[in-house]
C-alpha positions in Angstrom: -3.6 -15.3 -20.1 -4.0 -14.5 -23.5 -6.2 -15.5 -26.5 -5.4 -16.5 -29.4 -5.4 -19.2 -33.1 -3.1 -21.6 -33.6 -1.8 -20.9 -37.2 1.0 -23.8 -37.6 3.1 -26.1 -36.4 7.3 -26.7 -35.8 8.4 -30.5 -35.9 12.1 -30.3 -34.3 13.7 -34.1 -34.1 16.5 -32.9 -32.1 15.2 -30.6 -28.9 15.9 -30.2 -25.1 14.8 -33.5 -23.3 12.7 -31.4 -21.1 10.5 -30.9 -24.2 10.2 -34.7 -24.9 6.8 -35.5 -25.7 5.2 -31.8 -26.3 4.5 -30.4 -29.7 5.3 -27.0 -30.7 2.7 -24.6 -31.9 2.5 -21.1 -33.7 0.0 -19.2 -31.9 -1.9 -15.5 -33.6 -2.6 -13.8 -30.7 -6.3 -12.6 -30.7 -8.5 -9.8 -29.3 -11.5 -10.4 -27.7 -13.4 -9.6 -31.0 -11.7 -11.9 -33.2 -9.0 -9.7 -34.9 -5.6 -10.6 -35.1 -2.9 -8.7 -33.1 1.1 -8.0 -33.2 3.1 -11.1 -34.6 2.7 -15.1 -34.2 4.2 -16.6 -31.1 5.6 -20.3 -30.6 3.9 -21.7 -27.9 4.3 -25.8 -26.1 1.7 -27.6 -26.2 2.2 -29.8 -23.3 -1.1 -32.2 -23.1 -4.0 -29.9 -24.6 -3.7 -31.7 -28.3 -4.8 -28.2 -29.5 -4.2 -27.9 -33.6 -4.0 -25.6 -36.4 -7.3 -23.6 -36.7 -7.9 -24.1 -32.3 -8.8 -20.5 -30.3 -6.5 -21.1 -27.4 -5.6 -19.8 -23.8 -2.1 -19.4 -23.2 0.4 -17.5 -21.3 3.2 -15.9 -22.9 5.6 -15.4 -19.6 8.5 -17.4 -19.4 8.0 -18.4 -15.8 4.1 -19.2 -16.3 4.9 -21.3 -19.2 7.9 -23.1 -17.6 4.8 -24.1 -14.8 2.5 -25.4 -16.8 5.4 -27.6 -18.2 6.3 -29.0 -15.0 10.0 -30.2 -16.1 11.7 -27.8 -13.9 13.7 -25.2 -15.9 13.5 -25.2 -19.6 13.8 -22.8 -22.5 9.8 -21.9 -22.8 8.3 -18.5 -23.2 4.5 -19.7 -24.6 2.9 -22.5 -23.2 -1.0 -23.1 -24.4 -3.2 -23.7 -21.4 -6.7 -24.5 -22.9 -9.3 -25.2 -26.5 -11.7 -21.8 -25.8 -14.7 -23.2 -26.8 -16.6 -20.0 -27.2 -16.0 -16.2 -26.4 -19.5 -14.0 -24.7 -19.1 -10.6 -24.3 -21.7 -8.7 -22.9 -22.7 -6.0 -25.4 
């Protein structure tokens, strides 16, 4: 699992009916301090109702986020998985 901010969103009208009812999210991957790292992802939101300015968990592997789905096979590579409410690292 990763960490990261959601950063925007993708309306699509037309999209696989496996995706029916999920929203579509850009994802900034984070590091455990806070700083951004390598480029934004588009992740499913399946029930989470994460939105722009959220820390999120997700997993960015195409099998993982097909799970968490729960369609069967579809066309996912990011799927968000939980709202981090706060981050403690011991120092």
């Amino acid at each position: 699992m990763l960490i990261g901010e959601v950063v925007g969103n993708l309306v699509s009208t037309q999209k696989n009916a496996q995706l029916d009812g999920t929203k579509l999210l850009f994802v900034q991957p984070k590091q455990l301090d806070g700083t951004w790292m390598g480029s934004e992802v588009l992740a499913i939101d399946m029930n989470i109702q994460a939105g722009v300015g959220d820390t999120v968990l997700f997993v960015q592997d195409g099998k993982a986020a097909q799970h968490v789905l729960g369609r069967g096979v579809a066309a996912v590579d990011a799927a968000i998985v939980g709202i981090v409410d706060r981050v403690d690292l011991k120092e």
